[in-house]
C-alpha positions in Angstrom: 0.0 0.0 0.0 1.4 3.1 -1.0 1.2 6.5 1.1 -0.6 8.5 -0.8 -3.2 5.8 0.0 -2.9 5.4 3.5 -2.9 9.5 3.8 -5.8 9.3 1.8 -7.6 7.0 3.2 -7.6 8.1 6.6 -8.7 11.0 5.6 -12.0 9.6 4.3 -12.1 7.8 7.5 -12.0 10.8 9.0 -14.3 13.0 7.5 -16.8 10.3 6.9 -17.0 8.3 10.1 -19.6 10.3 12.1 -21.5 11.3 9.1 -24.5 9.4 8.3 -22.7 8.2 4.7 -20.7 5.0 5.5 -17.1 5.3 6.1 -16.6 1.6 5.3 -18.2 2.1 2.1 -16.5 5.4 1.4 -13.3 3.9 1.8 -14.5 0.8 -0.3 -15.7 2.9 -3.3 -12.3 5.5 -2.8 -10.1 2.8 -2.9 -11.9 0.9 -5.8 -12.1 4.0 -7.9 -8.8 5.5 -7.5 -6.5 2.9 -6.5 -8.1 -0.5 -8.1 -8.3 -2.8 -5.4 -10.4 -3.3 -2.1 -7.8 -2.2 1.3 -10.3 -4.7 3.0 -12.2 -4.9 6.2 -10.1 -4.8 8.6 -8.0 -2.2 7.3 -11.0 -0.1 7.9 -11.8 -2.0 11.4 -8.5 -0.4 12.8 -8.6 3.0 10.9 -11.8 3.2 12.9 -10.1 2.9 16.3 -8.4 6.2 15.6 -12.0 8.0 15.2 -12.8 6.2 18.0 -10.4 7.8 20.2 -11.5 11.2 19.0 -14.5 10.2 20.7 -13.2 9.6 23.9 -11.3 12.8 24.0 -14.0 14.9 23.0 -16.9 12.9 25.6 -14.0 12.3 27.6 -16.0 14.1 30.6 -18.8 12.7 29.8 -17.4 8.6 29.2 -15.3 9.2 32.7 -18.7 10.0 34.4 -20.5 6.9 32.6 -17.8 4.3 33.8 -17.4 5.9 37.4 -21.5 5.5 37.7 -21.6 2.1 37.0 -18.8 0.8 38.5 -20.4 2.6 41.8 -24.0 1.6 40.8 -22.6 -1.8 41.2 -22.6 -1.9 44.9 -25.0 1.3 45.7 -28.4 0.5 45.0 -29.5 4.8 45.1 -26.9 4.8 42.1 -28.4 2.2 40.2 -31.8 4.7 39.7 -29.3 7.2 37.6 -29.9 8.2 34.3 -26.1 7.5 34.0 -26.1 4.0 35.2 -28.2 3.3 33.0 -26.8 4.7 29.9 -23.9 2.6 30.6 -25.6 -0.4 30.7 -27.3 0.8 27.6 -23.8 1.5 26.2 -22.9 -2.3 26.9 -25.8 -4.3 26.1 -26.0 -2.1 22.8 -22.9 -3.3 21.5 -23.8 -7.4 21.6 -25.4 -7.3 18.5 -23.1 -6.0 16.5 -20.2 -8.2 18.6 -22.0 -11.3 17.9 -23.0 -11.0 14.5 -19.7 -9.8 13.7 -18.3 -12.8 14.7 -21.1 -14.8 13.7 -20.6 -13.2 9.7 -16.8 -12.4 9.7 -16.4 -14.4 6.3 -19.0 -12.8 4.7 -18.7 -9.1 5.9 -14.9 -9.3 4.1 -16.1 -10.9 0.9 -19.6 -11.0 -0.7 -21.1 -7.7 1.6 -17.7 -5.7 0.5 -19.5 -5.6 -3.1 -20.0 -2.4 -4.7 -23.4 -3.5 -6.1 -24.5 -4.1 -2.8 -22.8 -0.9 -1.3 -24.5 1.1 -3.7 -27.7 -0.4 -3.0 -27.3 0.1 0.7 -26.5 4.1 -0.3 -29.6 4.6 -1.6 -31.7 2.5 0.4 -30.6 4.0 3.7 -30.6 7.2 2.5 -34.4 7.1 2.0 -34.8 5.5 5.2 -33.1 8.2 6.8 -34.9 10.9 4.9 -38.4 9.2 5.8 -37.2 9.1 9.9 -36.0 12.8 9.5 -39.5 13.6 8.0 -42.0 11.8 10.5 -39.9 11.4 13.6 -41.8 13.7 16.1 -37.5 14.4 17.6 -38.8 15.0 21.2 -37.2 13.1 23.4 -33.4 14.1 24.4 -31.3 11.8 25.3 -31.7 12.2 29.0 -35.4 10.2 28.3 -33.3 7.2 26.7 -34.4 3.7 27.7 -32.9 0.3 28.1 -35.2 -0.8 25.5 -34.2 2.1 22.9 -30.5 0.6 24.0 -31.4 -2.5 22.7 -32.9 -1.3 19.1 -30.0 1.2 18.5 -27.7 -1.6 19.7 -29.1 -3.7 16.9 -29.6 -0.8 14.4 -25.8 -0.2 14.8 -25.3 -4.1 13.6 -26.8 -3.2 10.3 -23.3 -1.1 9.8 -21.6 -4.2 9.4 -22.6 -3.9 5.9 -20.4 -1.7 4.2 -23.1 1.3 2.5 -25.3 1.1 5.4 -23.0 3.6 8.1 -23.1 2.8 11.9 -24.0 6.9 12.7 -26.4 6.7 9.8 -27.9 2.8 11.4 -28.6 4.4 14.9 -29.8 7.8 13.8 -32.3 6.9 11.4 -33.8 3.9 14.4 -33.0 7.0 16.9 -35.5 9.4 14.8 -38.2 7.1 14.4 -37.9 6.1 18.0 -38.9 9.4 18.6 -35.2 11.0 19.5 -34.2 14.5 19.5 -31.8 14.9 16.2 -28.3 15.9 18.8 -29.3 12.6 21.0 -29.6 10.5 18.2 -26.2 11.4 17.3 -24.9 11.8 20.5 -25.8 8.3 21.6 -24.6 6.4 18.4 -21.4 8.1 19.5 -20.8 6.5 22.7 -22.6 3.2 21.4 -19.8 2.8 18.6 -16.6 2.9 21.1 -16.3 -0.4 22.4 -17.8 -2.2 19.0 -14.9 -0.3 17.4 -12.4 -0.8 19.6 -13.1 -4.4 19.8 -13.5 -4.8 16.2 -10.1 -3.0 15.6 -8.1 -5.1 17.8 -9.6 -8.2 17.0 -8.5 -8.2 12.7 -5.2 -6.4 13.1 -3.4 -8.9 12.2 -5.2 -9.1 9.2 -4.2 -5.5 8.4 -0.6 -6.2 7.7 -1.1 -10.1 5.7 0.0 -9.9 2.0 1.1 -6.4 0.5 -0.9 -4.9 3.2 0.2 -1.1 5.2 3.4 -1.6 7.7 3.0 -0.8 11.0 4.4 2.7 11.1 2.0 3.3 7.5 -1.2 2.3 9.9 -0.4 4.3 12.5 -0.4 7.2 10.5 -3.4 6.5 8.6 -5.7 5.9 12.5 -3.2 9.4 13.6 -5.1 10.9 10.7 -8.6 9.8 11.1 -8.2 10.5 14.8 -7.6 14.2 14.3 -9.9 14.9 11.1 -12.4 13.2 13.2 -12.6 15.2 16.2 -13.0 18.5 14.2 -16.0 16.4 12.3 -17.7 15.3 16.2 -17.6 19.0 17.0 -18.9 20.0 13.2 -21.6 17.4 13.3 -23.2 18.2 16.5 -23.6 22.0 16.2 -24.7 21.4 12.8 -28.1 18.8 13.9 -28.8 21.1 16.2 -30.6 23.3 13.8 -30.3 21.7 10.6 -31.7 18.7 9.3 -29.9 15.4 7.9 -31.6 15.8 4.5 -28.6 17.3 2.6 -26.7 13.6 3.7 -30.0 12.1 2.1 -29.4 13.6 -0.7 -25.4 13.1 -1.3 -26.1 9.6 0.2 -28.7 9.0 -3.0 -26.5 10.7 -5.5 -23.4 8.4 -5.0 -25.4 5.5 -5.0 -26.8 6.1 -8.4 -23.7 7.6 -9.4 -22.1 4.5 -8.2 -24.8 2.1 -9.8 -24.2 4.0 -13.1 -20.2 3.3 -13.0 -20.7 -0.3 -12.5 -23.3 -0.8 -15.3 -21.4 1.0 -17.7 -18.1 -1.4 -16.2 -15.7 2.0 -15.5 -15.4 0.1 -11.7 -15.6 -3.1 -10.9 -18.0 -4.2 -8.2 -15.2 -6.6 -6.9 
């Protein structure tokens, strides 16, 4: 892998991670585009821990309060009726679906569902879903009001992302609206859902990253150093920005590359493989 791919590349990781567009397939359709050949799925598992840790710096108040809650909550019962303690758990029985299924579909997730076809499908299909929860999601419940069983859906909303096209912000936003969520908590919460998935995920296929003529050590690095820092100033974009706008202009781009994507591949200037 050469470096003007793995600088690239985590820059799309970067910018597209928190967005409701699919980083995986982003970097899919990037790579297949402009440098002919897949970078694979774990390649993008462990770019993904470096976005992850731009979470826990920016939420790192927040995450600190989270784990300090339910660790107490675990021996004082008055804790246990906090709106914290309860997000964690949320937080941790959220992330089984996607940890089981992962494992569960590993072979396919890095073969057959890395297929542009598919991704482009997913693009569009997504895309409308997420238009149709922007436009009838009543978006009044903050995320103070979240509930173990909202923890559960969004936990298995987030699964769906293991399908590259389908994004894991885009996943648990689109459930979050029509579950009735306020736009910010929605995206908030699909924040703090994805940073043990990720960080799991990451560390369990790096040694996948560097089989074959894959990115050295010091080439990864770089590339998750990358993501990290283009994807803190995205968190603090994206959160101002759903405050008082809505998600339709990712509806749109989100539609747009997957029929631009579609037409590529029908007229065989990319190969779906």
């Amino acid at each position: 892998m050469s470096w003007l791919e793995v600088i690239v590349l985590g820059l799309v990781q970067g910018l597209t991670e928190f967005l409701p567009i699919s980083s995986s397939g982003h970097l899919r359709i990037v790579s297949g585009v402009f440098f002919g050949h897949d970078p694979g799925a774990a390649f993008t598992a462990v770019t993904q821990i470096g976005t992850e840790l731009a979470v826990i710096v920016y939420f790192a108040k927040d995450i600190g309060n989270l784990v300090v809650t339910w660790f107490r909550g675990l021996r004082d019962p008055e804790v246990r009726a906090t709106q914290e303690y309860r997000m964690a758990w949320m937080v941790i029985i959220g992330t089984i679906p996607i940890g089981v299924l992962g494992v569960l579909f590993k072979d396919q997730i890095e073969t057959v569902a890395r297929n542009l076809w598919l991704i482009a499908t997913t693009l569009v299909v997504f895309g409308v879903l997420l238009g149709l929860a922007e436009r009838f999601g009543t978006q009044e419940r903050p995320v103070e009001k979240l509930t173990m069983r909202d923890g559960i859906i969004l936990g298995f909303a987030q699964a769906m992302a293991l399908i590259p096209g389908v994004s894991r912000s885009g996943g648990t936003i689109t459930v979050g609206l029509f579950l009735g969520l306020q736009r910010a908590a929605a995206v908030r919460f699909s924040f703090l859902l994805a940073i043990p998935a990720v960080f799991a995920s990451g560390l369990f296929t790096l040694p996948d990253v560097f089989a074959g003529d894959g990115p050295s050590p010091f080439q990864m690095i770089v590339a998750v150093v990358v993501a990290g820092v283009v994807g803190y100033a995205v968190i603090a974009w994206l959160l101002k920005f759903v405050e008082k706008n809505t998600v339709y202009v990712f509806v749109a781009y989100r539609i747009a590359l997957g029929v631009a994507l579609m037409a590529a591949l029908a007229i065989g200037a990319v190969s779906a493989t």
